[in-house]
TORDOTI-915293 format. One line per 4 residues: number of its first residue (from 1); for each residue x, y, z of N, C-alpha, C. Coordinates in pm, whole numbers, plus 32768, in hexadecimal, padded with zeros to 4 digits. Layout:
REM TORDOTI-915293
NUM = X:Y:Z:X:Y:Z:X:Y:Z  ...
REM end
This chain:
REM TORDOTI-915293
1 = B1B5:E138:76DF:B186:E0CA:7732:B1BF:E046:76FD  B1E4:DFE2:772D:B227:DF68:7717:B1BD:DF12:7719  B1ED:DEF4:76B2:B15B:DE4F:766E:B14C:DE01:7707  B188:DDD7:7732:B13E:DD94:77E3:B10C:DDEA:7810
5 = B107:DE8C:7821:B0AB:DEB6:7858:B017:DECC:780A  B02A:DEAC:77A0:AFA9:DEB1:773A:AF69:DE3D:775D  AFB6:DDED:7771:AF86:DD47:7768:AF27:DD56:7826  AF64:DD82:7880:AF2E:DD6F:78D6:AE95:DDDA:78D5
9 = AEB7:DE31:78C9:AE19:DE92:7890:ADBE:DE5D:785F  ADF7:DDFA:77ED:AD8F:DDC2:77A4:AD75:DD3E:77AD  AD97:DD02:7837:AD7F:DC82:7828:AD10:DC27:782E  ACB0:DC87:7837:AC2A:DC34:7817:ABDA:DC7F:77A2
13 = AC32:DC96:775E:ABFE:DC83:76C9:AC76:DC7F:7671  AC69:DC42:75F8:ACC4:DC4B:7583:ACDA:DCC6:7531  AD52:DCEE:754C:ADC5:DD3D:750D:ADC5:DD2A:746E  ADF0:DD8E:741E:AE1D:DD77:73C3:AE44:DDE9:7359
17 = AF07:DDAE:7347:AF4C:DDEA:7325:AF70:DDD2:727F  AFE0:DE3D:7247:AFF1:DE1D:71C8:B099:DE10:71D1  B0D5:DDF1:7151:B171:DDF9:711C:B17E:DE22:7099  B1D7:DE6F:7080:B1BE:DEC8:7017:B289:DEDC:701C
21 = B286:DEC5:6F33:B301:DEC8:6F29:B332:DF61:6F08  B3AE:DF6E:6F26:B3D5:E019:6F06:B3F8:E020:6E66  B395:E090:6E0C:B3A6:E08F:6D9E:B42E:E080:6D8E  B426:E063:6CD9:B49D:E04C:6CA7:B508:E0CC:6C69
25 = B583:E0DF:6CB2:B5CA:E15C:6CD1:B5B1:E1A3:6BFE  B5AD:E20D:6C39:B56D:E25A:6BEA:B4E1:E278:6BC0  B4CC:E23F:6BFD:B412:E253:6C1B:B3FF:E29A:6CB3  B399:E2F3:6CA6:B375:E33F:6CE5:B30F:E300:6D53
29 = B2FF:E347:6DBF:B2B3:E309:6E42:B24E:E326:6E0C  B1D9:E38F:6DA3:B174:E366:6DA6:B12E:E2E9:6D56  B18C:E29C:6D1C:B13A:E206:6D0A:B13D:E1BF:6D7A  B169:E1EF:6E18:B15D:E184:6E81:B0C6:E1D9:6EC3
33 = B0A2:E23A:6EB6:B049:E29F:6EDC:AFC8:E256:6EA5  AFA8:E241:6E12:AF74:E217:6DEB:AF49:E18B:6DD8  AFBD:E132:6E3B:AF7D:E09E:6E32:AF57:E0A3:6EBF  AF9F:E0EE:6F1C:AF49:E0E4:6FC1:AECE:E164:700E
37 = AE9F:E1BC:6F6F:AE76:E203:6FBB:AD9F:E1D5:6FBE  ADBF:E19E:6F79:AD40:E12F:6F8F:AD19:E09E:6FEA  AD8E:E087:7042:ADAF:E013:706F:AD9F:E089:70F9  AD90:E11A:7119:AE01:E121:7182:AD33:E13A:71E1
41 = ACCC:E134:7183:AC28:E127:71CF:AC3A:E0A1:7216  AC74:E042:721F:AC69:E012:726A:ACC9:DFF4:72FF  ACF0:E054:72F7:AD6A:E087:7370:ADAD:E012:73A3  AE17:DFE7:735F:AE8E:DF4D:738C:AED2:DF9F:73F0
45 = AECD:DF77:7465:AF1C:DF70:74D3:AFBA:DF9B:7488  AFE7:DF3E:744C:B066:DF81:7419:B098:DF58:738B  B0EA:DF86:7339:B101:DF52:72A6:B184:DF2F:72BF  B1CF:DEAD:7269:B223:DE98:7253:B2A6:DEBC:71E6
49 = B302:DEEB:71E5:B352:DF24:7158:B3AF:DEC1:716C  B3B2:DE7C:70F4:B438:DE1F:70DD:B4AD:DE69:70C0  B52E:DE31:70B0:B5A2:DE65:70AE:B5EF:DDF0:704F  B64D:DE3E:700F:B666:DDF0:6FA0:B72F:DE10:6F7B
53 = B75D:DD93:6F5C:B7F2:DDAF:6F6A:B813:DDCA:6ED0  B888:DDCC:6E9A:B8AB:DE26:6E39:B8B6:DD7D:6DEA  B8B1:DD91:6D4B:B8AF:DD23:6D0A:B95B:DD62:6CA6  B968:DCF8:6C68:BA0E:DD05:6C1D:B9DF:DCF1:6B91
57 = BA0A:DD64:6B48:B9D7:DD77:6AD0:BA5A:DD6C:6A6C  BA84:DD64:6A04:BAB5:DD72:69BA:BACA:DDE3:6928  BB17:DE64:6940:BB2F:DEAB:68E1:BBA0:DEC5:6875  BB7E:DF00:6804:BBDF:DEBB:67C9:BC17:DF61:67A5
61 = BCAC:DF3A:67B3:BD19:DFA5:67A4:BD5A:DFCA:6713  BD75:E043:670F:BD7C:E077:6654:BDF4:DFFE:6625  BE41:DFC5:6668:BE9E:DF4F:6641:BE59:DED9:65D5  BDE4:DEEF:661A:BDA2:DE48:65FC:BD9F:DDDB:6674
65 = BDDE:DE0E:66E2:BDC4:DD9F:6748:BD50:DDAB:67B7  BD53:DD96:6814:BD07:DD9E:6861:BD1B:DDC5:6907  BCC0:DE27:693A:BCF6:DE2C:69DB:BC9A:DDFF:6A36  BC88:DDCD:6ABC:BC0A:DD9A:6AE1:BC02:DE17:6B39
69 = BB8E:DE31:6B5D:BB79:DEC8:6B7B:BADD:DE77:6BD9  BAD4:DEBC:6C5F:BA65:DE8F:6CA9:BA05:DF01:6CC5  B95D:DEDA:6CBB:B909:DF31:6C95:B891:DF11:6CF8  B868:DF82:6D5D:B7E3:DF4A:6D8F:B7AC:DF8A:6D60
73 = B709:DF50:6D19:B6C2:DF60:6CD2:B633:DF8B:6D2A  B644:DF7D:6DBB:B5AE:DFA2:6DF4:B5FB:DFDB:6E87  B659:E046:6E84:B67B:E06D:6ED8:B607:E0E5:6F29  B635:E10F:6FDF:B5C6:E160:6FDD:B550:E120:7060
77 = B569:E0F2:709F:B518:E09E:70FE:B50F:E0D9:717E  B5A0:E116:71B2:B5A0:E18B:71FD:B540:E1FE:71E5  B55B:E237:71A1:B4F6:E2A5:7177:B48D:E28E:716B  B44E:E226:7131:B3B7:E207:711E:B374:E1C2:71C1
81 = B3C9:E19B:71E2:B372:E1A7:72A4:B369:E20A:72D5  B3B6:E279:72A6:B3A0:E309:72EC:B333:E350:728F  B33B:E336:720C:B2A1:E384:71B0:B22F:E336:7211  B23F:E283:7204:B1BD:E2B9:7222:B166:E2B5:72B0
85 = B1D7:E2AC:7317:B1D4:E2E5:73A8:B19B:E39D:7374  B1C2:E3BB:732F:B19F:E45A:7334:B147:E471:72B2  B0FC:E3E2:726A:B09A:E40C:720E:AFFE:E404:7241  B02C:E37E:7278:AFD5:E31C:72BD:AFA5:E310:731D
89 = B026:E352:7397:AFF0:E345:7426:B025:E295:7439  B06B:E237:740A:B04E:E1CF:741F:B0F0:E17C:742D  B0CB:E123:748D:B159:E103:74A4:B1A3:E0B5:7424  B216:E098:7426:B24F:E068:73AB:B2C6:DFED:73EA
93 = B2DF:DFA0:73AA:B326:DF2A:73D6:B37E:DF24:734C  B42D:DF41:73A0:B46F:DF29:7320:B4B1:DEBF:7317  B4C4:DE6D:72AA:B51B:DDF0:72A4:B598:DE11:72A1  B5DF:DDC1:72D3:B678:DD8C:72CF:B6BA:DD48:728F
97 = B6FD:DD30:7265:B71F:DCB9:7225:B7C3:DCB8:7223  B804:DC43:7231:B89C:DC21:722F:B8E5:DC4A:71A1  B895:DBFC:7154:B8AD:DC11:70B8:B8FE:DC92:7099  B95F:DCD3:7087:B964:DD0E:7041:B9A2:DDAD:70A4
101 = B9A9:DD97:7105:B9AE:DDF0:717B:BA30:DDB1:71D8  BA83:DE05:71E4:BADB:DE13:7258:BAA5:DE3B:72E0  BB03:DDE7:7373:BA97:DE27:73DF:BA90:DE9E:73EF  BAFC:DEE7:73D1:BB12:DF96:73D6:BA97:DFE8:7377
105 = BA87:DF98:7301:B9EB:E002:72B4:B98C:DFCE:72FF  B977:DF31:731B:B91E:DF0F:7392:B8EC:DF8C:740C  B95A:DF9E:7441:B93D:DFEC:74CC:B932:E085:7490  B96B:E08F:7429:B94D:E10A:73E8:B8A2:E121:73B6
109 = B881:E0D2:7385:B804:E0B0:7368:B7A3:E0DE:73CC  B7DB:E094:7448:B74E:E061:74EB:B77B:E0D5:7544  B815:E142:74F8:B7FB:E1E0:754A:B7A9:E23A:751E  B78F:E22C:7490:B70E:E262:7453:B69B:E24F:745E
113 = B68B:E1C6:749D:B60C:E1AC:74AC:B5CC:E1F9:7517  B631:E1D0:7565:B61E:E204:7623:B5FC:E2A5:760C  B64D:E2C6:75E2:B648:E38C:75CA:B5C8:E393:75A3  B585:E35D:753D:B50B:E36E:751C:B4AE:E34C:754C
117 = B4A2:E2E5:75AD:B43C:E2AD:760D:B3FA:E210:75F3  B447:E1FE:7596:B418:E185:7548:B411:E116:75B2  B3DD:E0D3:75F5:B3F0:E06F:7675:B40E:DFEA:7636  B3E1:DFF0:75BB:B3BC:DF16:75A2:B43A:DF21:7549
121 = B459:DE76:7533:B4AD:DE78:7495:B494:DDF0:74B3  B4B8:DD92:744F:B49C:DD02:7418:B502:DCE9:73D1  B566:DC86:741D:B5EF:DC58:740F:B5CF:DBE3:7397  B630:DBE2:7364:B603:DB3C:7307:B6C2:DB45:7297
125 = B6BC:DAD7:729E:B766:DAEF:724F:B743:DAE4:71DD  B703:DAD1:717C:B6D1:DAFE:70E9:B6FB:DA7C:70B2  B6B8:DAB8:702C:B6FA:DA48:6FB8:B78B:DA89:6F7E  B7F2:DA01:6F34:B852:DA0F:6EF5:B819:DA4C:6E3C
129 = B88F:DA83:6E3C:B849:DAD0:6DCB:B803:DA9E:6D3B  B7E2:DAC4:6CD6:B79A:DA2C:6C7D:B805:DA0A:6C56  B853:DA53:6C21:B910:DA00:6BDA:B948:D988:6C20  B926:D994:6CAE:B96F:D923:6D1F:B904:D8D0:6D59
133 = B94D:D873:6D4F:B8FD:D7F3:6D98:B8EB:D800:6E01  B98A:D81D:6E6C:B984:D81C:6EE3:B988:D8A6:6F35  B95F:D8BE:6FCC:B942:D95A:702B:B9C9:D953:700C  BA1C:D9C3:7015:BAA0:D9C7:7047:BAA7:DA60:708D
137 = BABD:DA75:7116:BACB:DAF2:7135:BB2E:DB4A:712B  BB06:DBD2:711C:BB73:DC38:70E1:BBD3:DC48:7175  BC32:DC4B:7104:BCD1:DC74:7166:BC65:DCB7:71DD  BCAE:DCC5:726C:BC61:DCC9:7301:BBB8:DCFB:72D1
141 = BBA8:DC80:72DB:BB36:DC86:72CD:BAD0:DC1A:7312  BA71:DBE1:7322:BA37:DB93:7369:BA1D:DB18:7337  BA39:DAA2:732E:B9F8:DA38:72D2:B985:D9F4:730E  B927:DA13:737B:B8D9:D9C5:73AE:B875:DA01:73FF
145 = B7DE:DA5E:73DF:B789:DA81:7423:B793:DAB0:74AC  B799:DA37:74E8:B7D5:DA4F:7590:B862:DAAD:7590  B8B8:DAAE:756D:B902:DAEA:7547:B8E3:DB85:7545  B887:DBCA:74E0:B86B:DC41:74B5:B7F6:DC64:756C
149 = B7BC:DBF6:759F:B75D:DC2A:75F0:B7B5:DC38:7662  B82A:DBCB:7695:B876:DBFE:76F8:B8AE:DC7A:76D8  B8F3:DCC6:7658:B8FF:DD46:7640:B88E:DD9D:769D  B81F:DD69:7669:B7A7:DDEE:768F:B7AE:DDD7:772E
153 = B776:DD70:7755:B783:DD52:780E:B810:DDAD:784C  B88E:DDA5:7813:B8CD:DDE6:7828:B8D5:DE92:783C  B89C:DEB2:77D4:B881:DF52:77CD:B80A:DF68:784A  B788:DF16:7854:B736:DF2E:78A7:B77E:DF40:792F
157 = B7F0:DEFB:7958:B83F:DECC:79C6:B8B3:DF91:79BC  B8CE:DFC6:795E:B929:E025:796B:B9C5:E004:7946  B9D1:DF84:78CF:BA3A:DF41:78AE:BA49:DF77:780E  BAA5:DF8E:780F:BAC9:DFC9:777D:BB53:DF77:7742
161 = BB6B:DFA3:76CA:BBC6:DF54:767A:BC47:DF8A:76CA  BC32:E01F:76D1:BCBC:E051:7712:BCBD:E032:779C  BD10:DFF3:77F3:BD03:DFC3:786E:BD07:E04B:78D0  BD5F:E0BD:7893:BD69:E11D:78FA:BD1B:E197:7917
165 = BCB3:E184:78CE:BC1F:E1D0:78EA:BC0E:E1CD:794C  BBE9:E23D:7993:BBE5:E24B:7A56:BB45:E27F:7A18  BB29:E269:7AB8:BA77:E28E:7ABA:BA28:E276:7A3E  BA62:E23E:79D0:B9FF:E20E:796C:B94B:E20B:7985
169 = B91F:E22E:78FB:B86F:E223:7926:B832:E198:7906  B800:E170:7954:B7AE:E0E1:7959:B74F:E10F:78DC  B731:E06F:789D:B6C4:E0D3:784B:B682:E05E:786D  B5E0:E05A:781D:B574:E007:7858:B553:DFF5:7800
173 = B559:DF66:77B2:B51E:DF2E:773C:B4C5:DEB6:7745  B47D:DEB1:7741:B428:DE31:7746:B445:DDFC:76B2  B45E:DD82:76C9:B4A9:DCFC:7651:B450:DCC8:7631  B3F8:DCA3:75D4:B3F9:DC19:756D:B444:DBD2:7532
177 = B431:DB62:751D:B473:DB26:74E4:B418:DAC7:749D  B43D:DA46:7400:B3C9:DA08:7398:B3CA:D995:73C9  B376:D974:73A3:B32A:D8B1:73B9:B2FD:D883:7346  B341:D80E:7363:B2E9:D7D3:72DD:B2BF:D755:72D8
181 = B217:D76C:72D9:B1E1:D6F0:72D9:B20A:D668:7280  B228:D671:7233:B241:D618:71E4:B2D0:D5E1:720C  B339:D627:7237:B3DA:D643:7273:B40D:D65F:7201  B47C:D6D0:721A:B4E1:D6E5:71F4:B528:D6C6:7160
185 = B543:D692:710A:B578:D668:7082:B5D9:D64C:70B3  B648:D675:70F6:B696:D632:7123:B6C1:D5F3:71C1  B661:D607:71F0:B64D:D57F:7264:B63D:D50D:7246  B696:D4B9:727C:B67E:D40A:727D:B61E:D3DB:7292
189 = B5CD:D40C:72D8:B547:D40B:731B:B4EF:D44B:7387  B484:D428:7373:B432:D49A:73EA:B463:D4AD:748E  B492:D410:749A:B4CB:D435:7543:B541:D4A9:7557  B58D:D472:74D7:B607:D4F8:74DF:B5B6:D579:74BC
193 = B543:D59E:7434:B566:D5F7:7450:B520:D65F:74CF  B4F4:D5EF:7530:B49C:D654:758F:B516:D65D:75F3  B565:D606:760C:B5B3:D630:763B:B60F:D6B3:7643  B63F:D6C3:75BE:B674:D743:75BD:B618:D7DD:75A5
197 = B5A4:D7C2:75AF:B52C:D809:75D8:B53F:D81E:766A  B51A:D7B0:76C9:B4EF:D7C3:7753:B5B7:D826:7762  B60F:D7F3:771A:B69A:D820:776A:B64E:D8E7:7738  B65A:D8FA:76BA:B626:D977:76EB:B5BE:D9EE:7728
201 = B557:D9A6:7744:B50B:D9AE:77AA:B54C:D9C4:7837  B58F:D94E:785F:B5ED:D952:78F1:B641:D9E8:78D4  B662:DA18:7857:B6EA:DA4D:784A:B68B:DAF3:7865  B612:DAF7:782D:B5B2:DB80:7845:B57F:DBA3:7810
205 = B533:DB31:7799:B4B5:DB54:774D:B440:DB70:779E  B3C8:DBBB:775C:B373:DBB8:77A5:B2ED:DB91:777D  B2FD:DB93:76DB:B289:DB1F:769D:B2B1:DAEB:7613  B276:DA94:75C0:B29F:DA89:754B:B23B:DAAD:74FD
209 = B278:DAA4:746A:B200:DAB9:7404:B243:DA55:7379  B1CC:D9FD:7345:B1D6:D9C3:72FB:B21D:D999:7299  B25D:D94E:7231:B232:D973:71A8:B192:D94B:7188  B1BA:D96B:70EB:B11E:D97E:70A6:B0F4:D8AA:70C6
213 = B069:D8B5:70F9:B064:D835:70C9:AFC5:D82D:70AB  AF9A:D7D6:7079:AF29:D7BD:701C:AEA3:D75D:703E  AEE4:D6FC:70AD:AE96:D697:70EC:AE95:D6D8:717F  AE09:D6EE:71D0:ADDF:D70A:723F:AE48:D68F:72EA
217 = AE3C:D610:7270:AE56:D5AB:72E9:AEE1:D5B0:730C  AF5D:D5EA:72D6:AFB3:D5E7:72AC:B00F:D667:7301  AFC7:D69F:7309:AFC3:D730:736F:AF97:D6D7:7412  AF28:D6BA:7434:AF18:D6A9:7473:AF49:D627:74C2
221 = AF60:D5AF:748F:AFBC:D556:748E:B03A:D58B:74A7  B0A2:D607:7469:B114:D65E:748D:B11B:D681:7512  B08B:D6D8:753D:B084:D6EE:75CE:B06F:D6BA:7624  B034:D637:7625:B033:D5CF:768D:B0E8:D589:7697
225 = B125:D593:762E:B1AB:D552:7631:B201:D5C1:7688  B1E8:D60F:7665:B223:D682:769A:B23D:D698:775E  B197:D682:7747:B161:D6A8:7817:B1CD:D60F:781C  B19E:D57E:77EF:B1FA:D50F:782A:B277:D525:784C
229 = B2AB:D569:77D7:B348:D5A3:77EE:B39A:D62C:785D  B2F8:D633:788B:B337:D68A:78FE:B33C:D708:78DE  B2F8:D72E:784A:B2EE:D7C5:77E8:B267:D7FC:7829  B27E:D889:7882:B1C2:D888:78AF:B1C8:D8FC:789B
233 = B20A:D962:7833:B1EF:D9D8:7807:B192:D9DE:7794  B13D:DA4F:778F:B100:DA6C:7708:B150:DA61:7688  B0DA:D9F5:763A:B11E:D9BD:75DD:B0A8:DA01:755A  B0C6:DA2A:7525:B056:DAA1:74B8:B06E:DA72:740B
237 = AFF2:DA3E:73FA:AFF9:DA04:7377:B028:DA5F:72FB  B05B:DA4C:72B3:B05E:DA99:722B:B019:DA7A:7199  AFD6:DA9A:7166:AF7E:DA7A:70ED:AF99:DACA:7070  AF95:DA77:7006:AFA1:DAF7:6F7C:AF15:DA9D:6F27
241 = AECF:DAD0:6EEF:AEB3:DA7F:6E65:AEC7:DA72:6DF7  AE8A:DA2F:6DAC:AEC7:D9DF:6D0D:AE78:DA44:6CBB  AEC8:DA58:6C79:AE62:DAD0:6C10:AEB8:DACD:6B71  AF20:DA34:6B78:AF15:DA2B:6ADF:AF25:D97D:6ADD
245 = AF33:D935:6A6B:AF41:D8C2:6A6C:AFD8:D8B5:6A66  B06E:D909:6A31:B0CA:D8FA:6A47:B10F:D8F4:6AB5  B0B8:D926:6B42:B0CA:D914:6BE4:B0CB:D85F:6BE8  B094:D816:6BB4:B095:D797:6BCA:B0F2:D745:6BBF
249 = B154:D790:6B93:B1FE:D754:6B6E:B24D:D77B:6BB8  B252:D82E:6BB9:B27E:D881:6BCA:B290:D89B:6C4F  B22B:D89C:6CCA:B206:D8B7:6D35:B262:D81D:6D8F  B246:D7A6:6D5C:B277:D721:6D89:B30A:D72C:6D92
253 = B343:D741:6D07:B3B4:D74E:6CE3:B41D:D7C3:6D44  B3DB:D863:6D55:B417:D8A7:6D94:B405:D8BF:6E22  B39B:D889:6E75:B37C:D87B:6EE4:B384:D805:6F38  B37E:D7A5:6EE3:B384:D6F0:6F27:B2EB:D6CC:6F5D
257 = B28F:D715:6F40:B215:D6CC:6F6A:B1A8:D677:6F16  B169:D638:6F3D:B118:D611:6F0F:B087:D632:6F09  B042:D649:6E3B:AFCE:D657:6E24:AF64:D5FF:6E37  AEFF:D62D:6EA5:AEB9:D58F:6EB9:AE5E:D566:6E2D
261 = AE41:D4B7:6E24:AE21:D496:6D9D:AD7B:D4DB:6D88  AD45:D517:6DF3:ACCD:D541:6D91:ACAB:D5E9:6D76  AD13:D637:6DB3:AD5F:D6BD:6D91:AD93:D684:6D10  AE11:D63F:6CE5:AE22:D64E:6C49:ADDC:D62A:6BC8
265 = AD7C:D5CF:6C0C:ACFA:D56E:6BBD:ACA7:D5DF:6B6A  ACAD:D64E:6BD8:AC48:D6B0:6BED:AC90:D748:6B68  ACFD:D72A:6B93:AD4C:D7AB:6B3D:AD48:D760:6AAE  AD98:D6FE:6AC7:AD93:D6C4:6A04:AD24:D6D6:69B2
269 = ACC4:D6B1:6A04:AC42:D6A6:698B:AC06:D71E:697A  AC4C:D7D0:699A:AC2C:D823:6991:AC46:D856:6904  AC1D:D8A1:68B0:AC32:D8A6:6817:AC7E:D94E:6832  AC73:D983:68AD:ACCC:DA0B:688D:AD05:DA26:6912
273 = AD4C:DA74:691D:AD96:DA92:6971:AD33:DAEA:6A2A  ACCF:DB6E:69C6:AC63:DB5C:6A08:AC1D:DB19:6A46  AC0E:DAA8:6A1E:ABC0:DA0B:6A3C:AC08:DA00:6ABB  ACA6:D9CB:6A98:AD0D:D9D7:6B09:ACE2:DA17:6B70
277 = ACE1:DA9F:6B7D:ACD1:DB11:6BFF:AC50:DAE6:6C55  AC15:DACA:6BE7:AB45:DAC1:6C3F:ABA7:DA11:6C8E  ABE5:D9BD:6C48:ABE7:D95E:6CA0:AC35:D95F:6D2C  AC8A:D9AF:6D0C:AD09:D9B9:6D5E:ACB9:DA08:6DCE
281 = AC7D:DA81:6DC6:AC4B:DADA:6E06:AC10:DA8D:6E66  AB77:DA1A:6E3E:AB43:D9BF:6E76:AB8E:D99C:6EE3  AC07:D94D:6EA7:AC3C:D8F6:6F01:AC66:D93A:6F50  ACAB:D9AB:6F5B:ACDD:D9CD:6FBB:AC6B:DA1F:7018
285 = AC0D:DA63:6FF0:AB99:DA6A:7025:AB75:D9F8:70C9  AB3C:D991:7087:AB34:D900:70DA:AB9D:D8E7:7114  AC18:D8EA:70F2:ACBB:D8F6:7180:ACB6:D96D:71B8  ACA6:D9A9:71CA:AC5A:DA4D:7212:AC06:DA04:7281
289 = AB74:D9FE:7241:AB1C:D9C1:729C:AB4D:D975:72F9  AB76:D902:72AD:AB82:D879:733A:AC03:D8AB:7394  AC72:D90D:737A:ACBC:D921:73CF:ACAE:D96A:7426  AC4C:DA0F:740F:AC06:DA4D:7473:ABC4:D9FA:74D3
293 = AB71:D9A9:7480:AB0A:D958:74D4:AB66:D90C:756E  ABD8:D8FB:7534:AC50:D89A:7585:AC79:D918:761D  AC51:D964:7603:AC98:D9CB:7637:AD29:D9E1:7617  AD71:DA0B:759D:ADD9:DA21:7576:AE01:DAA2:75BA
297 = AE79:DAB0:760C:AE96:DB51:7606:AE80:DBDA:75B7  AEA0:DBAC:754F:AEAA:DBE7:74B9:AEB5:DB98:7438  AE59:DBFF:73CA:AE68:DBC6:737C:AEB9:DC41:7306  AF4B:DBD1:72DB:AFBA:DC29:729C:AFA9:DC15:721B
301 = AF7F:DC7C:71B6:AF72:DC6F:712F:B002:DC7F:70DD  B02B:DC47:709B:B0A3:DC55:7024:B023:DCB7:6FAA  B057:DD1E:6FC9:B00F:DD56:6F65:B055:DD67:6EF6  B0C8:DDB0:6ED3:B116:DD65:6E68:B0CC:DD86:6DDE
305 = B096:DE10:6DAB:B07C:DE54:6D30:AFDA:DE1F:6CFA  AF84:DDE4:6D88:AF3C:DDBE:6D78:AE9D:DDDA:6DF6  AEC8:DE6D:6DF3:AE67:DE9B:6E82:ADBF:DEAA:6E3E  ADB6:DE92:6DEA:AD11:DE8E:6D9B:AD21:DDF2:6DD2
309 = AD2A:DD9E:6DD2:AD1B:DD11:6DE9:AD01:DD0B:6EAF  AD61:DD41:6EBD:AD45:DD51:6F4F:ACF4:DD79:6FBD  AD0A:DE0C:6F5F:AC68:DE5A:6F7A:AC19:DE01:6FA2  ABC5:DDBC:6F49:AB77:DD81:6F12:AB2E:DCE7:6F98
313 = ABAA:DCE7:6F85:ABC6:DC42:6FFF:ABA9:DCA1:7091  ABFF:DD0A:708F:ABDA:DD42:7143:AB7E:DDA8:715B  AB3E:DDEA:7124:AA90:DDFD:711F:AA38:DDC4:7117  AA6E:DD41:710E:A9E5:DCA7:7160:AA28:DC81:71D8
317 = AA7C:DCBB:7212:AAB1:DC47:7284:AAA8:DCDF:7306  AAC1:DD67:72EE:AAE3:DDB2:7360:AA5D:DDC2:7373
REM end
């Protein structure tokens, strides 16, 4: 089933889904068993699996020199929408990403998906790797979100890389694509970056979903900018909480958002890390509340090696 058709089922009540990263290669699927099989009592409409591009490592050769040798470290995203479509019963939404992907493993990718039944995926052109400052896309490859989603619109349409595919199969993907309340890190500013929002929307998104953000007004302030701009698709918050005091650097620094001042007021003067969780938990607890209360579509957890915290927050809210 495709997240808009979840969304319309459930539109008079609040949804709520999870995202979950694919262990780290050589680790086995039952540590993903074990962080969602307590999360899965409260039945999320659908889970999210991120997707992750290969990073450039450095090994060193019996010479003494060095070769750069490239390594994905959380490969596996394909497969884990099909476990847990067939663990779970539950739909799965796989990410995309430009990073690191040619359009040919691209479409290689979204023929696997299709074969398996997978309907959703969530386009987003990724981050540049930590070594590089700047995105740079791989030889034919995509450098720009819209980009990777006109790929997918394309396949839905029966358009393939090879032009001389006769009777080709349409496939049917319902698109997401991210928002971000706060905008972008590298947008000039909020008008641009809703702009190149509403362009992929026009192009065949069909809702968005967040990044993580921390202030209620900030989200909602996002979605009023949004409807102005002519954006009137489901727009679905995303939430993680704070569950150490090194997130307070850490989280700013690698995400671009901002900790509001009485969330960090609140973490500092905690004497343990525990302390941390009961606060974080709280807070995100109370952003739960007031956004259900809002009538949010859904509410999207970053669960992220931290489903006891979550638990916790969505057995007061379903």
């Amino acid at each position: 089933m495709k997240v808009t058709e979840h969304l319309a089922q459930g539109k008079d009540r609040t949804l709520v889904s999870f995202e979950i990263l694919p262990p780290l290669k050589g680790k086995g699927i039952k540590s993903l068993w074990e962080h969602l099989d307590p999360l899965m009592e409260y039945k999320p409409s659908f889970i999210n699996v991120t997707y992750h591009r290969s990073e450039s490592t450095f090994k060193r050769r019996a010479d003494g020199s060095f070769e750069k040798v490239q390594v994905r470290k959380r490969p596996g995203t394909v497969g884990i929408c099909a476990a847990l479509q067939n663990r779970y019963g539950v739909d799965a939404v796989a990410h995309l990403i430009c990073g690191g992907f040619s359009k040919q493993e691209t479409e290689d990718a979204l023929i696997d998906l299709h074969f398996l039944g997978i309907d959703n995926v969530l386009v987003l052109r990724g981050d540049a790797p930590k070594n590089e400052g700047v995105f740079m896309a791989e030889p034919g490859g995509h450098h720009y979100a819209i980009e990777l989603l006109e790929q997918v619109m394309r396949m839905n349409n029966g358009q393939y890389l090879e032009e001389d595919l006769k009777n080709a199969t349409h496939t049917d993907f319902c698109v997401g694509v991210a928002g971000y309340p706060e905008k972008h890190f590298e947008a000039p500013n909020m008008t641009t970056d809703l702009a190149f929002l509403k362009a992929k929307v026009n192009a065949g998104a069909c809702y968005v979903t967040t990044q993580m953000f921390f202030d209620n007004k900030k989200y909602f302030d996002y979605v009023e900018a949004c409807r102005a701009a002519g954006i009137n698709v489901p727009i679905i918050p995303g939430l993680k909480p704070l569950t150490t005091k090194k997130q307070l650097t850490i989280i700013p620094r690698t995400f671009h958002v901002d900790i509001p001042e009485a969330l960090a007021s609140a973490v500092l003067a905690c004497k343990t890390d525990a302390d941390v969780e009961q606060v974080g938990t709280e807070w995100l607890l109370q952003q739960s509340r007031e956004l259900k209360a809002a009538g949010v579509p859904v509410l999207h957890y970053y669960t992220l090696g931290k489903p006891d915290v979550i638990s916790n927050v969505v057995k007061e809210i379903v």
